[in-house]
Backbone as CSV, one residue per row, in Angstrom:
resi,resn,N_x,N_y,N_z,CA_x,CA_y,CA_z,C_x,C_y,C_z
1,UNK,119.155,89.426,86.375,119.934,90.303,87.212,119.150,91.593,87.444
2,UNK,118.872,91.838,88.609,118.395,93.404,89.064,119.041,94.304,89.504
3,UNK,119.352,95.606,88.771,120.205,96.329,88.544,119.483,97.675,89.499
4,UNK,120.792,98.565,89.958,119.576,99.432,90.916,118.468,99.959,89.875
5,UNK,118.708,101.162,89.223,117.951,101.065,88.446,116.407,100.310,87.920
6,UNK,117.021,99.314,87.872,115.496,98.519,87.736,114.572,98.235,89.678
7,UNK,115.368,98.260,90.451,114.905,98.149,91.775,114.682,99.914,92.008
8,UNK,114.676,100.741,91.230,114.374,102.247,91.934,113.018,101.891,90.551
9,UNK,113.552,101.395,89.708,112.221,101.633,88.924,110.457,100.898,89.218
10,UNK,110.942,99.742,89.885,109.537,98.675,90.719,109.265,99.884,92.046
11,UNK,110.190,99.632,92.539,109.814,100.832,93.948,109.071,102.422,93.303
12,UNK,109.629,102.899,92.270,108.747,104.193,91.911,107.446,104.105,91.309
13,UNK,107.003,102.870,90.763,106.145,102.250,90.080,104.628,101.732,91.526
14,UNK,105.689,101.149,92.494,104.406,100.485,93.621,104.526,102.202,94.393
15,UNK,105.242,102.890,94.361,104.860,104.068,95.316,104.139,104.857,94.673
16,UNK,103.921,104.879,93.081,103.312,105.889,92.653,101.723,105.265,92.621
17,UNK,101.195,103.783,92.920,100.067,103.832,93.284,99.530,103.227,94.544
18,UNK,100.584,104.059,95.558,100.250,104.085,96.713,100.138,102.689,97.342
19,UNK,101.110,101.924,96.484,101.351,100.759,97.382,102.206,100.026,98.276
20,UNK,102.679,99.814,99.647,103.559,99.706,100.852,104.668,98.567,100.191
21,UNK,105.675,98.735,100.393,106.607,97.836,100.581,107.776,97.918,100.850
22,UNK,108.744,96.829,101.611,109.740,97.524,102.460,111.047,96.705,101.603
23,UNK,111.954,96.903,101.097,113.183,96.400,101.008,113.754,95.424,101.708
24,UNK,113.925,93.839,101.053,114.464,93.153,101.908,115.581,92.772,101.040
25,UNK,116.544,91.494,101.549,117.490,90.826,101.061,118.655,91.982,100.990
26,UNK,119.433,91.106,99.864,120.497,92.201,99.328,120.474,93.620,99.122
27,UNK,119.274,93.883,98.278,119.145,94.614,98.288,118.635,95.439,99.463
28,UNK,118.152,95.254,100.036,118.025,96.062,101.822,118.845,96.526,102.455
29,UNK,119.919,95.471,102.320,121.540,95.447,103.056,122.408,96.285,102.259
30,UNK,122.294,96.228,100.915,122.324,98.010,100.308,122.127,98.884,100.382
31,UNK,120.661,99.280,100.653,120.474,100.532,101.213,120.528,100.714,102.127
32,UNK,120.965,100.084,103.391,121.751,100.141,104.313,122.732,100.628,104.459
33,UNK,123.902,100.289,103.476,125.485,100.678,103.861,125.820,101.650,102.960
34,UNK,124.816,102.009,102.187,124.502,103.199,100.898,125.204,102.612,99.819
35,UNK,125.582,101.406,99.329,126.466,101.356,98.039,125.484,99.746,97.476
36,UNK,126.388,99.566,96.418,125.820,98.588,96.048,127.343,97.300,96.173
37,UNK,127.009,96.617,97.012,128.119,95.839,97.699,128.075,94.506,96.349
38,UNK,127.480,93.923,95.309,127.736,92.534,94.803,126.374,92.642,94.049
39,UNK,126.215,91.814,92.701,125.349,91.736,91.678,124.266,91.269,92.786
40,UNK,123.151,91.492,92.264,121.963,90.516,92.649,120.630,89.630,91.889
41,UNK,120.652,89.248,92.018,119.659,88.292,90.906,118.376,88.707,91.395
42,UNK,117.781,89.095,92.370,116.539,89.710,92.370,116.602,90.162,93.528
43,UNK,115.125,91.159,93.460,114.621,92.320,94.858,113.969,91.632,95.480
44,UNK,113.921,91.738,96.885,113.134,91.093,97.962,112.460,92.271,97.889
45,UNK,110.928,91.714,98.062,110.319,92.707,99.195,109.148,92.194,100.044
46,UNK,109.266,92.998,101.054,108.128,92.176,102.267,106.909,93.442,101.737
47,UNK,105.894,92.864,101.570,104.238,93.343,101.038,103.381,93.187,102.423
48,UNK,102.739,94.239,102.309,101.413,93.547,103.099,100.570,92.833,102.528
49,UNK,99.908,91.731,103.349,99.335,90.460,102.533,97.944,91.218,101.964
50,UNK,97.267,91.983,102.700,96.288,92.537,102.157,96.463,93.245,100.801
51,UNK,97.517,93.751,100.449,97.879,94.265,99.034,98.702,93.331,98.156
52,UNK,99.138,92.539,98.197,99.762,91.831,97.551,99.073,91.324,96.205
53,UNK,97.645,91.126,96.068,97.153,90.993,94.956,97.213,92.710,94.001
54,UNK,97.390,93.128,94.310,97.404,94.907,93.820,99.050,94.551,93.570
55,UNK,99.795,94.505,94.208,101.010,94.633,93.629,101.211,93.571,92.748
56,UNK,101.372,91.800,92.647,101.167,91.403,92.057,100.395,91.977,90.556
57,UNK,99.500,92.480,90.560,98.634,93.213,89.670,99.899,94.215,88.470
58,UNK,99.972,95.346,89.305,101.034,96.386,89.096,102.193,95.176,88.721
59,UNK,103.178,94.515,88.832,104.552,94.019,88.306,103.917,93.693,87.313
60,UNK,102.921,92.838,86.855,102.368,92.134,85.710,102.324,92.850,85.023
61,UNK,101.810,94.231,84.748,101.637,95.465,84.092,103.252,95.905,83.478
62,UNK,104.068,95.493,84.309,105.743,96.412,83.694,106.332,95.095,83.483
63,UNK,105.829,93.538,82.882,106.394,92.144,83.054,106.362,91.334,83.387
64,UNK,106.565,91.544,85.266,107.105,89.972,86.026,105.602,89.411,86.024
65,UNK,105.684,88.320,84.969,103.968,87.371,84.643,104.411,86.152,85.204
66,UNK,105.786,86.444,84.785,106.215,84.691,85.118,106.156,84.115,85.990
67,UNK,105.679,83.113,87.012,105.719,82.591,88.778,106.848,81.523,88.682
68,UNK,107.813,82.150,89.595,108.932,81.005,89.229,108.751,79.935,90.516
69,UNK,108.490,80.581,91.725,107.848,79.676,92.701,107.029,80.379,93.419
70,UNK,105.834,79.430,93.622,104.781,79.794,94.735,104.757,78.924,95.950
71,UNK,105.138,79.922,96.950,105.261,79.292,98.278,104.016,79.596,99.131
72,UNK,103.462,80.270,98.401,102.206,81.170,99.439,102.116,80.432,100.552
73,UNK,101.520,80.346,101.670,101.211,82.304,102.448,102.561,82.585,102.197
74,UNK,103.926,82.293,102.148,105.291,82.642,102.875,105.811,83.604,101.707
75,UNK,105.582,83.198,100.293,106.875,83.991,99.335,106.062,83.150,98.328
76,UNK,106.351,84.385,96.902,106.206,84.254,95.821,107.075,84.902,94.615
77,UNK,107.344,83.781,94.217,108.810,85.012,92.853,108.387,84.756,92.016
78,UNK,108.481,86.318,91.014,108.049,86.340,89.943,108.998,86.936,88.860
79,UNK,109.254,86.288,87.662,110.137,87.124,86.495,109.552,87.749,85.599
80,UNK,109.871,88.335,84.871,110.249,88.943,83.615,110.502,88.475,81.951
81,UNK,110.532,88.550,80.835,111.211,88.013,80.117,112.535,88.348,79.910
82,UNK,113.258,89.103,80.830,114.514,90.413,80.202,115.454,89.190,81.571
83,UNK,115.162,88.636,82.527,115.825,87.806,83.621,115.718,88.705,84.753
84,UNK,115.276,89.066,85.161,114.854,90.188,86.472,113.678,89.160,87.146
85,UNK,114.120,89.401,88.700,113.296,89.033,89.483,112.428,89.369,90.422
86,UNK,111.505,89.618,91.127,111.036,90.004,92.627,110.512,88.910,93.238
87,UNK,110.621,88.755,94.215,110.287,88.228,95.417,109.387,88.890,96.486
88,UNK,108.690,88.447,96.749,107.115,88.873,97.506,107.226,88.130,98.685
89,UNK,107.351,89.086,99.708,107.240,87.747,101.002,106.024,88.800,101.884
90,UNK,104.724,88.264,101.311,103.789,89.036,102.236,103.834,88.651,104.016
91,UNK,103.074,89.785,104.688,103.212,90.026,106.151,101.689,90.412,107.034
92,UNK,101.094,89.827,107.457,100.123,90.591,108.175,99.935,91.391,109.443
93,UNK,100.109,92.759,109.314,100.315,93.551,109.940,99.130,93.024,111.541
94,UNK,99.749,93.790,112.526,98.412,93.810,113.948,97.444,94.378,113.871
95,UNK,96.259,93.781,114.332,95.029,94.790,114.235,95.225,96.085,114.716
96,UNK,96.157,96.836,115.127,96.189,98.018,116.133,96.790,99.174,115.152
97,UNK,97.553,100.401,115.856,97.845,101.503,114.978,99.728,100.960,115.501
98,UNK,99.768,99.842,115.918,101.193,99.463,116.231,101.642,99.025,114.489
99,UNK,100.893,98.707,113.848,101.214,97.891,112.459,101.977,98.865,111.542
100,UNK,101.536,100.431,111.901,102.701,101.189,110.995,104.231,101.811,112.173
101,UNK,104.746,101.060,113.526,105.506,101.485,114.023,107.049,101.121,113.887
102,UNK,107.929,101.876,113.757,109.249,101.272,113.525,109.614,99.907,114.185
103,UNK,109.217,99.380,115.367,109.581,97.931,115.599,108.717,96.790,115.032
104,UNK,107.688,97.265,114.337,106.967,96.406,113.437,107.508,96.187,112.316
105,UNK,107.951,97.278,111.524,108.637,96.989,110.226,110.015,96.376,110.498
106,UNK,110.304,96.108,111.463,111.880,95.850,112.017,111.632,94.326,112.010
107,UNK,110.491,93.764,112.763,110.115,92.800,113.260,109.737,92.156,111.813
108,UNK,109.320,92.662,110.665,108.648,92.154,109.558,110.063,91.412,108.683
109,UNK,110.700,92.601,108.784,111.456,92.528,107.325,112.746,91.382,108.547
110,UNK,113.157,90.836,109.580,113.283,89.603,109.987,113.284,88.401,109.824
111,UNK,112.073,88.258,110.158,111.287,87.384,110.248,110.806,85.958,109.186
112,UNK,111.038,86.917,108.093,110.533,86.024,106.698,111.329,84.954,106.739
113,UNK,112.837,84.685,106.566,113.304,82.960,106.389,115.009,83.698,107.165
114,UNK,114.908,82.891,107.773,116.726,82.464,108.833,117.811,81.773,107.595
115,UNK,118.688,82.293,107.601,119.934,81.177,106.744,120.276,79.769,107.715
116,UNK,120.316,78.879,106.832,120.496,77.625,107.905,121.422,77.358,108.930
117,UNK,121.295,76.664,109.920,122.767,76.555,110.627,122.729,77.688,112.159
């Protein structure tokens, strides 16, 4: 279970060495509506694929060693021994200066997997 707390603590951890990542899933849709709407079993986050070995790197350092599935290129989840999860759904940004613009990150954090139906 990932508790905010532990999702402010991965996020202060990849920002303090300057590494990108955007909030997806439940938790996204949280900081969205500002509350915490229902438990969650783990943090999404969309990575850039170029850093993703650096972050990968960094979680290993505070735990998540464990690979619970590797989907690569698409998503990779990783645990903890405590039951905490993240989810990695790397993204490759455009060659251009469009790759840091608000309809890019809009377009990213999308994109990764549709609910069926």
């Amino acid at each position: 279970m990932m508790t905010a707390s532990d999702v402010l603590e991965v996020l202060g951890r990849l920002d303090a060495a300057g590494l990108r990542v955007w909030v997806d899933g439940g938790w996204g849709v949280d900081a969205l509506v500002g509350e915490t709407t229902r438990e969650h079993a783990d943090l999404d986050l969309v990575v850039l694929a170029p850093e993703l070995g650096a972050v990968r790197s960094l979680l290993g350092e505070v735990g998540y060693r464990t690979v619970l599935r590797d989907w690569l290129p698409t998503s990779i989840a990783l645990a903890d021994g405590q039951g905490r999860e993240v989810d990695l759904h790397p993204v490759t940004p455009p060659p251009t200066a469009a790759a840091t613009s608000r309809s890019w990150v809009a377009a990213a954090s999308t994109t990764r997997r549709r609910p069926p139906g």
